[in-house]
C-alpha positions in Angstrom: -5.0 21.3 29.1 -7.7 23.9 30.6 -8.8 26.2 27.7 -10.5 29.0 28.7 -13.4 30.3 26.1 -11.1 33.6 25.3 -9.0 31.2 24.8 -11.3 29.7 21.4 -13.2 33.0 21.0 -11.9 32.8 17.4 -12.2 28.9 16.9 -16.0 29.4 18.2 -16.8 31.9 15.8 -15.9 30.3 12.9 -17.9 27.4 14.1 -20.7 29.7 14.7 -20.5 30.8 11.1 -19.8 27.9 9.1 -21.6 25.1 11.3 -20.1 21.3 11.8 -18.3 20.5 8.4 -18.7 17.1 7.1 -16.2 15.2 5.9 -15.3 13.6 2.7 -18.0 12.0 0.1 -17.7 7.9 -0.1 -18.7 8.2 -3.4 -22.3 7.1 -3.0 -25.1 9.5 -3.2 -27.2 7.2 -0.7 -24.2 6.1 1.6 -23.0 10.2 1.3 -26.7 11.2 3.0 -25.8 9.1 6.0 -22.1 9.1 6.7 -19.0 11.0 5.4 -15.2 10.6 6.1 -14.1 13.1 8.5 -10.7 14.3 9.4 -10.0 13.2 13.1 -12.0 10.7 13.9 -12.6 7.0 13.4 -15.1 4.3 12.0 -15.7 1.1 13.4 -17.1 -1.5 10.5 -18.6 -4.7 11.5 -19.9 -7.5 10.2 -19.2 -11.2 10.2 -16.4 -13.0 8.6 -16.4 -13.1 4.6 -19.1 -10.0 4.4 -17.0 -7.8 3.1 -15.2 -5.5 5.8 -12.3 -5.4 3.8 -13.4 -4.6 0.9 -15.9 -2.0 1.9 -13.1 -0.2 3.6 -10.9 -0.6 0.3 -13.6 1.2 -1.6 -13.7 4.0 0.7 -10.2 4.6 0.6 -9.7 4.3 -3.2 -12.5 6.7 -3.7 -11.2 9.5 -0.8 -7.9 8.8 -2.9 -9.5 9.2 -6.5 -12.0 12.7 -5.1 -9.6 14.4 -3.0 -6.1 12.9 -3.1 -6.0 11.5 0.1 -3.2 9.0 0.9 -3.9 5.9 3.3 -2.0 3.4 5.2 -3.3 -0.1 5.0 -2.5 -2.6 7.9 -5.3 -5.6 6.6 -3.0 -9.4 7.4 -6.3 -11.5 6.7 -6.6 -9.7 3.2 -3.3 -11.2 2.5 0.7 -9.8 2.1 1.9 -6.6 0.9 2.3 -7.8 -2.6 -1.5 -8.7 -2.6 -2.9 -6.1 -0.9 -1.8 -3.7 -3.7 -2.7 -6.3 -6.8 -6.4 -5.6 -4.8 -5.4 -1.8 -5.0 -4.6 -2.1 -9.0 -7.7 -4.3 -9.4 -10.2 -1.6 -7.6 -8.6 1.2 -9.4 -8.6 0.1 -12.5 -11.9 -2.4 -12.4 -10.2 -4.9 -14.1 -8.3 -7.7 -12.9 -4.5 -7.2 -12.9 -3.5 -11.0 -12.5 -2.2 -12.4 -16.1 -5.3 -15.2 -15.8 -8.2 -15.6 -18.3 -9.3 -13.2 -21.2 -9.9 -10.1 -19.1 -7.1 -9.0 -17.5 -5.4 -5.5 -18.5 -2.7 -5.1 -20.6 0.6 -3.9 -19.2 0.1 -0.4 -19.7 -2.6 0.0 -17.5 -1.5 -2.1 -15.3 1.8 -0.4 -14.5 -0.1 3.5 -14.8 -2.2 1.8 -12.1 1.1 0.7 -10.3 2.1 4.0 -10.3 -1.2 5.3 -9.3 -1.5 3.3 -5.8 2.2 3.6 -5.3 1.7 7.2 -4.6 -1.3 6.6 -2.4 -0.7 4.1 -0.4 1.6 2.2 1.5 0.8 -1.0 3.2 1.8 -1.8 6.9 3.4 -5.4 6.5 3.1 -7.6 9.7 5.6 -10.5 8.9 8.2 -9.5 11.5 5.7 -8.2 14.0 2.0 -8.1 15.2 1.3 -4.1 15.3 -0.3 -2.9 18.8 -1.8 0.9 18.1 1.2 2.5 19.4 3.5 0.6 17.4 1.3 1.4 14.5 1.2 5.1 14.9 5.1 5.2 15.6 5.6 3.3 12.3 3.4 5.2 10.5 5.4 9.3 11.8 8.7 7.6 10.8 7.8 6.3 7.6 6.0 9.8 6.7 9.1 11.6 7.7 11.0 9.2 5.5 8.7 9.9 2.7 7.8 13.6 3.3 4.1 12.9 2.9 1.3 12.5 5.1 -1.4 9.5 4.9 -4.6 10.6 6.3 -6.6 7.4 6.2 -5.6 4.4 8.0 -6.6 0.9 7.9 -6.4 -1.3 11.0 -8.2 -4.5 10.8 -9.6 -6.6 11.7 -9.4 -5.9 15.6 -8.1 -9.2 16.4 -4.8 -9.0 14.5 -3.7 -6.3 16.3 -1.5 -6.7 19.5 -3.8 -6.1 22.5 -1.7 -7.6 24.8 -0.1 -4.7 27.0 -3.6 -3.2 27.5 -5.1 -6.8 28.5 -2.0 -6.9 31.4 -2.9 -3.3 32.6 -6.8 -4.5 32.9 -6.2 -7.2 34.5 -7.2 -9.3 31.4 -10.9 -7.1 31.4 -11.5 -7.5 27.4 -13.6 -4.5 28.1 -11.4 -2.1 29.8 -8.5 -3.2 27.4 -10.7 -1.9 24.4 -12.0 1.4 26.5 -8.2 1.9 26.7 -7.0 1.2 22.9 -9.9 3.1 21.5 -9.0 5.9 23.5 -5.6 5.8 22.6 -6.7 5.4 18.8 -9.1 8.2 18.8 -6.4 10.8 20.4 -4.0 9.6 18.0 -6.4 10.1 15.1 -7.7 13.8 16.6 -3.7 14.7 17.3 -2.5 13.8 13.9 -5.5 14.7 11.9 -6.2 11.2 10.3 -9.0 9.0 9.7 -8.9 5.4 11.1 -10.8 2.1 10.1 -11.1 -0.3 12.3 -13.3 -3.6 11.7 -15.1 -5.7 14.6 -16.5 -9.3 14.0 -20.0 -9.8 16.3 -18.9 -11.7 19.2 -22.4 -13.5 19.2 -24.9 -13.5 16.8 -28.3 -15.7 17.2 -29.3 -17.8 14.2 -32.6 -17.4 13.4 -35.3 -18.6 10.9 -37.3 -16.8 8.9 -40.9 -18.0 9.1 -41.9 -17.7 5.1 -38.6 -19.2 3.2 -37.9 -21.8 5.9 -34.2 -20.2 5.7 -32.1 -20.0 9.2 -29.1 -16.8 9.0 -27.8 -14.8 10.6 -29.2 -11.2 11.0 -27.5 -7.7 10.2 -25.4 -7.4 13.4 -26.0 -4.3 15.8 -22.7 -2.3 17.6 -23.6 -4.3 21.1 -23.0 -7.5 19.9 -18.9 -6.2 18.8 -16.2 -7.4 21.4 -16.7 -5.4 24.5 -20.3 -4.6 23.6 -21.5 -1.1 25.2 -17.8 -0.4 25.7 -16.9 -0.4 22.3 -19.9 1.4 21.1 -19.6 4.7 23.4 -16.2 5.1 22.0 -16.8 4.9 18.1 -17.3 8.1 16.5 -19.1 6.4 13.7 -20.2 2.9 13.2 -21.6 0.7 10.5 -22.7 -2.5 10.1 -22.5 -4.5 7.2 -24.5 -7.6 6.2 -24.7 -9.9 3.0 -28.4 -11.4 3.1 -28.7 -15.2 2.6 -29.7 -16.2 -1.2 -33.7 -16.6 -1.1 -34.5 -14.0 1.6 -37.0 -11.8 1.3 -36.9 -7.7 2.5 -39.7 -6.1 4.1 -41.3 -4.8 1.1 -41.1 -8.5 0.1 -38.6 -8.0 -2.9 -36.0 -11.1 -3.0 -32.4 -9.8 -1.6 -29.8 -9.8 -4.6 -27.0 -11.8 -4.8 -24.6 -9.4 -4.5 -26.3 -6.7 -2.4 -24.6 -5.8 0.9 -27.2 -4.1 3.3 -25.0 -0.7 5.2 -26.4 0.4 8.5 -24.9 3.5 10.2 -25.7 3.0 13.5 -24.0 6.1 15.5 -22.7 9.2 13.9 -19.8 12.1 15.5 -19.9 14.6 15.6 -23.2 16.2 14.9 -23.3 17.5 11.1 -21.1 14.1 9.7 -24.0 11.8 8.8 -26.9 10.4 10.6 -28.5 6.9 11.4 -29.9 4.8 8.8 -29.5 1.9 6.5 -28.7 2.2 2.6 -27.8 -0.3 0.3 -24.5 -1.0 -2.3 -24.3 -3.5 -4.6 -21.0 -5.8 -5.5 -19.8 -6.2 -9.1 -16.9 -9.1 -8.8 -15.5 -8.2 -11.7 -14.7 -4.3 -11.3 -14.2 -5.5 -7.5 -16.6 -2.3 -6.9 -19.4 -1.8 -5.5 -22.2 0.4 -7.0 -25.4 2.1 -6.0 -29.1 1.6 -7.9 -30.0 5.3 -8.6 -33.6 5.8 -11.5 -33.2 1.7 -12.7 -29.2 2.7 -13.8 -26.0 1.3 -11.9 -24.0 4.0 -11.0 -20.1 3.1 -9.7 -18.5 5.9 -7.4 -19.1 9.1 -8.2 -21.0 8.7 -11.3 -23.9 10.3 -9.5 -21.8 13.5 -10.3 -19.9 12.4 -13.7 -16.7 13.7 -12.3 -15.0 10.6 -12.2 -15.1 8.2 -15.5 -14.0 4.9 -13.3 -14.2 2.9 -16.4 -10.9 4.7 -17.7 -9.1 5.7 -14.5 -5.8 6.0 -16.1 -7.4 9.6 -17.4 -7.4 10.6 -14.0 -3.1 10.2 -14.1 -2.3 13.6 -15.3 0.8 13.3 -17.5 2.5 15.9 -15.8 2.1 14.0 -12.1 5.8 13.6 -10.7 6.2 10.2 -9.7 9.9 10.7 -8.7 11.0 10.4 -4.9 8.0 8.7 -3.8 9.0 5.2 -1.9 8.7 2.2 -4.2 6.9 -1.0 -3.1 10.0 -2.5 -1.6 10.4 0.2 0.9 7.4 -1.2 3.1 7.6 -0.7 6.4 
């Protein structure tokens, strides 16, 4: 369609006044200066296998769910079945494990509040009976929201090879490059038309091992957008982009400070629109236990939103007003 400016007079004014708006907060005062989650557009995540795509996304959809409300769809096979996916869910919201093993685990009251709590904002895309392409995904996800009379604005599509390529491969002649140009396109107008936000997740396609001169250790370095399947392809069509990367036990930063165990290194390394974030590199910090992450603000830990002390994320269950309505949303059975 050929708009003419009359056409957006009033749309361009508004923009005039009130600028680009961001999107939502992660959660993170230093990940929230350089990246938010905005409405209509996508984020690419990369980083190699076992660095924590997954759960990176994860924590970024809990917390859009615990701030504003937000409801997300989660298609994730390598993180494991449907039934899995939301004991990770329960574990994240509650940081506490939910599985009846050791002397840690909650007790069943918080587990089943937490039940109740992801049952209303999520649902999980299950791909036992068939390998979801992007169109098939979107289609699942309009009937299941007319079923359920709600609307998910996050989705979760990863990681890139478990999704069904294979229609756009036979249109491109089998050009990995053109078949990506195509999907991401698709996925971006479906995002923009529908007024979601999508994840998707890249693994580098090469990286070059290299050895670092002081500690005699040989790793692989934080990958950059290029090195993704379909390389310069992929990267002109990602609104946003970030890299993740664990560093190797031993290895030393810049300022030569040892890397932490559990730190995980975050690069944003393209930002769209204008006014969403910006380039730059931060740094989150795993707790296994919570499975969350947390940020290093004046010597203290702070988890998700603590910056602000809205959220108490060691009692979540607070956050489950008593007079929240459970009734008529979609139990876990009714997957799609």
């Amino acid at each position: 369609m050929i708009k003419s400016i009359n056409s957006i007079r009033g749309k361009v004014e508004d923009l005039r006044k009130n600028g680009v708006q961001r999107g939502n907060n992660t959660g993170f005062r230093c990940l929230d200066d350089l990246y938010s989650i905005k409405d209509g557009s996508f984020t690419i995540i990369q980083g190699a296998p076992t660095h924590g795509k997954s759960e990176f996304i994860f924590e970024l959809m809990i917390n859009d769910a615990i701030d504003q409300g937000q409801k997300g769809i989660i298609l994730s096979p390598e993180t494991g079945n449907a039934e899995e996916i939301t004991m990770e869910l329960v574990h994240k919201y509650l940081g506490q494990p939910a599985y009846m093993s050791g002397d840690y685990y909650c007790d069943d009251k918080k587990f089943h509040e937490a039940l109740n709590w992801v049952n209303h904002h999520f649902a999980i895309a299950d791909d036992d009976e068939e390998t979801y392409s992007f169109a098939g995904l979107r289609d699942a996800i309009r009937v299941y929201e007319k079923i359920t009379g709600s609307f998910f604005k996050n989705v979760m599509a990863e990681p890139w090879n478990e999704l069904n390529h294979k229609l756009a491969l036979t249109d491109n002649g089998g050009r990995q490059d053109l078949a990506i140009e195509e999907e991401l396109t698709f996925f971006r107008k479906h995002c923009k038309g529908d007024k979601r936000h999508g994840f998707l997740s890249f693994h580098p396609s090469f990286q070059q091992l290299v050895k670092d001169k002081d500690t005699g250790l040989s790793y692989y370095e934080m990958p950059k957008a290029r090195e993704a399947a379909g390389g310069q392809a992929t990267l002109r069509k990602a609104f946003s982009w970030i890299n993740i990367w664990r560093p190797p036990v031993g290895l030393i930063d810049q300022n030569g400070v040892p890397y932490e165990d559990n730190q995980l290194v975050v690069q944003v390394e393209k930002s769209k629109p204008k006014g969403v974030g910006r380039k730059g590199i931060t740094n989150l910090y795993y707790d296994w236990r919570k499975n969350r992450y947390y940020e290093k603000l004046n010597g203290s830990n702070k988890y998700a939103f603590e910056h602000k002390k809205l959220i108490n994320i060691h009692n979540p269950s607070a956050g489950i007003l008593s007079s929240t309505n459970f009734s008529g949303v979609p139990n876990q059975e009714s997957m799609f």
